[in-house]
C-alpha positions in Angstrom: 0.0 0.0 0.0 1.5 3.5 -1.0 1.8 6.0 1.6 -0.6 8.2 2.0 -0.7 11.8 0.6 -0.3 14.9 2.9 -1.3 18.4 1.2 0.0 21.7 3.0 -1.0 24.9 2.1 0.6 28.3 2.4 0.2 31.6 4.2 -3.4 32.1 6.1 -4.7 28.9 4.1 -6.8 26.3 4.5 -7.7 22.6 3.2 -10.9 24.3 1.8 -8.7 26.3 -0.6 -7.5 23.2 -2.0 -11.0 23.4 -3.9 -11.5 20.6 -6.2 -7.7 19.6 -6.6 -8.6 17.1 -3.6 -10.8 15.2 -5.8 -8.7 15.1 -8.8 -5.4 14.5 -7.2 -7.4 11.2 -5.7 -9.1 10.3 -9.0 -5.5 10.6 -10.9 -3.7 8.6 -8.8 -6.0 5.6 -8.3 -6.0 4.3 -4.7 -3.9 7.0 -2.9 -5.0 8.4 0.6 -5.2 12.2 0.6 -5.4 14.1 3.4 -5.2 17.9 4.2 -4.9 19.0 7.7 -5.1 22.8 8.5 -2.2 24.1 11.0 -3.0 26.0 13.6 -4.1 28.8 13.1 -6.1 28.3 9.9 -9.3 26.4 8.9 -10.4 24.3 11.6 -7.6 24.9 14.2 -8.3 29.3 13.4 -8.9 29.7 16.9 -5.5 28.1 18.3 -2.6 30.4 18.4 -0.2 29.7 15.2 3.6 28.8 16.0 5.7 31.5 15.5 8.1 29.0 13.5 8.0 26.5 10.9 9.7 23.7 13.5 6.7 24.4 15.8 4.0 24.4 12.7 5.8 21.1 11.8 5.7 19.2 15.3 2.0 20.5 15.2 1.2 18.8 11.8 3.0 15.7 13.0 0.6 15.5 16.6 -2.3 16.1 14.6 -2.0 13.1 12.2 -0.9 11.0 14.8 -4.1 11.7 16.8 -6.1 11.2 13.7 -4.3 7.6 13.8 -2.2 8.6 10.9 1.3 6.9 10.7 4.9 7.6 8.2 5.6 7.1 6.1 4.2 9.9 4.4 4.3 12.0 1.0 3.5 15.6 1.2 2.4 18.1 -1.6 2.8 21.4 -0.2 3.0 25.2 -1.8 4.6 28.4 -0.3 4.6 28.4 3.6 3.4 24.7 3.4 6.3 24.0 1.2 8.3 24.9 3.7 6.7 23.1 6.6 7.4 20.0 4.4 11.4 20.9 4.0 11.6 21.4 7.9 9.7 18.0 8.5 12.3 15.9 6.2 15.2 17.6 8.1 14.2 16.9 11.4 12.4 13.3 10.6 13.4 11.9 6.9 12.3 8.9 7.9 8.5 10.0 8.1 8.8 11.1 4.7 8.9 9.0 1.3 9.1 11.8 -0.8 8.1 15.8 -1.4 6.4 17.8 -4.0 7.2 21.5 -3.3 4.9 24.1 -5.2 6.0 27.8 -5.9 8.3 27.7 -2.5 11.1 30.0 -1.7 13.6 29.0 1.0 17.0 30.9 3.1 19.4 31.1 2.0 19.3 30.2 -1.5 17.8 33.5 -2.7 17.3 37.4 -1.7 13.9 38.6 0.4 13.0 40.6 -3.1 12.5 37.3 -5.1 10.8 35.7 -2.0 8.2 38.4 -2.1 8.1 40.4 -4.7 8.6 44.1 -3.7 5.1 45.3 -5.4 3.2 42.5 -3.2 4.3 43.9 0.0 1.4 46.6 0.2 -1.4 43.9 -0.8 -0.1 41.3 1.3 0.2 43.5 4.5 -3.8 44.7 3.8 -4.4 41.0 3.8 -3.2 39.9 6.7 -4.2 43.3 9.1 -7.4 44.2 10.3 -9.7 46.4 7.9 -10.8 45.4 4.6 -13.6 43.8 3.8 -13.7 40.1 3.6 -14.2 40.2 -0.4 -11.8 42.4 -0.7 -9.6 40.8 0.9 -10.1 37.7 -1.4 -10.3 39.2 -4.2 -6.9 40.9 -4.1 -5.8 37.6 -3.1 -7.2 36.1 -6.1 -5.3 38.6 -8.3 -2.1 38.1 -6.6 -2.0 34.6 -7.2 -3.9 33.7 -9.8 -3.0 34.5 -13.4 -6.3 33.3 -14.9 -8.3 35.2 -12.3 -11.5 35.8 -14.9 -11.9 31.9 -15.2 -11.1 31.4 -11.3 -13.6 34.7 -10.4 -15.8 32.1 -9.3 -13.7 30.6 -6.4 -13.7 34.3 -4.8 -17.4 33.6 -2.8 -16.4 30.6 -1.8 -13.0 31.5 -0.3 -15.5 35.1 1.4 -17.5 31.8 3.3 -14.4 30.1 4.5 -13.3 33.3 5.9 -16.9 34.1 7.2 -17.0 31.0 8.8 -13.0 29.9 9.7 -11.3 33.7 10.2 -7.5 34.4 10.7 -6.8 36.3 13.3 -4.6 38.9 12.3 -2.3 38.1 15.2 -2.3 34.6 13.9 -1.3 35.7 10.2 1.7 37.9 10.9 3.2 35.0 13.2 3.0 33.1 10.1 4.3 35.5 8.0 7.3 35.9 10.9 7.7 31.9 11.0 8.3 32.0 6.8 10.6 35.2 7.2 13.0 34.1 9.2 12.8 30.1 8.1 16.4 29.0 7.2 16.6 25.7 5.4 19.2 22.8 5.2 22.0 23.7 2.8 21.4 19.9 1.5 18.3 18.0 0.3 16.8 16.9 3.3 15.6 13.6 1.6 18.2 11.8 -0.1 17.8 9.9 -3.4 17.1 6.3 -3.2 18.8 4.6 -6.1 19.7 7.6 -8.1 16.2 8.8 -7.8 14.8 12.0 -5.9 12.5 12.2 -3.5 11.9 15.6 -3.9 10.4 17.1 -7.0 9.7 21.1 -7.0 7.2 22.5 -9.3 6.9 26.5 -10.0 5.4 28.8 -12.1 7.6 30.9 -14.5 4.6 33.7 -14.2 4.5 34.0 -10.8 3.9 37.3 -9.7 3.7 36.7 -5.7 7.3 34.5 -5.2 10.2 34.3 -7.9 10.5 31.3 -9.7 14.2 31.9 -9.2 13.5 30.9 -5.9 12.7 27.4 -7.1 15.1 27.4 -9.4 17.8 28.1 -7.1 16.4 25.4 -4.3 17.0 22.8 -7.2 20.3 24.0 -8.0 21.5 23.8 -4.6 19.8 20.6 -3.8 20.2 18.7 -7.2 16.5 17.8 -7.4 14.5 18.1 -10.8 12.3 21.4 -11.3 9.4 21.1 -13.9 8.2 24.8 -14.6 4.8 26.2 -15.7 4.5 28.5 -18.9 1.2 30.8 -17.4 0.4 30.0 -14.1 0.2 32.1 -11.3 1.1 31.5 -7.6 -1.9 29.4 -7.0 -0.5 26.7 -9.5 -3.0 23.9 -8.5 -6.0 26.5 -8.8 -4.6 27.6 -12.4 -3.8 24.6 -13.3 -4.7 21.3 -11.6 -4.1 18.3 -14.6 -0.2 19.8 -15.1 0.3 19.8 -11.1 -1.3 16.4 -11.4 0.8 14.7 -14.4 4.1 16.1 -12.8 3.2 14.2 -9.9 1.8 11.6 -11.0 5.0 10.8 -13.8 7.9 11.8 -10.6 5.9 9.3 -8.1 5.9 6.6 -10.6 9.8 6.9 -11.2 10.0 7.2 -6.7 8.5 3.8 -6.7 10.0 2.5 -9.3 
């Protein structure tokens, strides 16, 4: 039996915002187990305090699944701040994990804080996370910022206003995770090795993203020696823009994993 599939999701997120990639991801690759836990903070757990580091956000992650009778080995498909609770979990326990797909991530200290975030996101993002604006607001701007298809997506924007009406940040909450993924400093090395002269880590990105760099990924791989498959129109939301390329990638690296 394959291990079963984690999915992480990034800054303020939840496993709602997954949308219908859930369902497909399951459909595509006949008999796998996904689940998506929230971490604290977000969706289900908004009302517990979120760590103020990735470590703490991945010892959280870890608890939860175990109480939900969950045990590694794992895979995890995770993008941005996600992306990087899956890095911190394969350094600290690479045994848990079987392999990682990392989606539009950027990571100290392979690139500079203007790639990580680009410099004309800083306003948006900050309006997002504070007190103020207006729940559609809100998602709509974070619809634009991460979607580059946002007139086929508009439709997404309601839902994402419910999940907020119904599971809200706190804007304490949202700048302790923006603090956690700002001063995150990962492993010089792939924290997974390859097993047989195959990686265990795969990182997808979007050239067009106009939230994080894809220089960011493309450094990561660099560094790390891991493949990077890159998308020719998505936006930061790859999964949402989309879904069948995320799916293929995965579904033709897993293949070659358990090969």
């Amino acid at each position: 039996m394959h291990p079963p599939w984690i999915l992480l999701r990034g800054l303020t997120r939840e496993a709602a915002h997954w949308g219908d990639f859930v369902s497909a991801f399951e459909n595509a690759l006949l008999g796998a187990r996904v689940v998506a836990p929230d971490l604290p903070g977000n969706g289900l757990l908004h009302r517990a305090v979120s760590p103020a580091t990735v470590r703490g956000m991945v010892e959280a992650c870890r608890a939860q699944l175990a109480a939900h009778g969950l045990r590694p080995p794992f895979r995890v498909l995770a993008m941005s701040l996600g992306a990087m609770v899956a890095t911190e979990w394969a350094r600290v326990a690479p045994g848990e994990l079987a392999g990682c797909v990392l989606i539009n991530t950027s990571l100290r200290p392979f690139s500079p804080f203007y790639q990580r975030l680009r410099p004309a996101s800083y306003l948006p993002v900050l309006r997002c996370v504070l007190p103020g604006a207006s729940p559609e607001a809100i998602e709509q701007t974070v619809l634009r910022m991460t979607s580059n298809c946002a007139a086929a997506q508009a439709s997404v924007v309601q839902d994402w206003v419910a999940v907020r009406g119904q599971r809200p940040v706190s804007a304490p909450n949202a700048l302790r995770q923006l603090l956690a993924a700002a001063r995150y400093r990962a492993p010089v090395a792939a924290p997974l090795p390859a097993v047989s002269g195959v990686s265990r880590i795969l990182l997808l990105a979007s050239q067009n993203d106009r939230l994080v760099s894809s220089q960011c990924s493309q450094a990561i791989a660099q560094a790390w020696g891991v493949p990077l498959r890159l998308h020719p129109f998505a936006g930061h939301d790859l999964p949402l823009d989309d879904a069948p390329w995320v799916i293929r990638q995965v579904r033709s690296w897993a293949e070659g994993v358990a090969a």
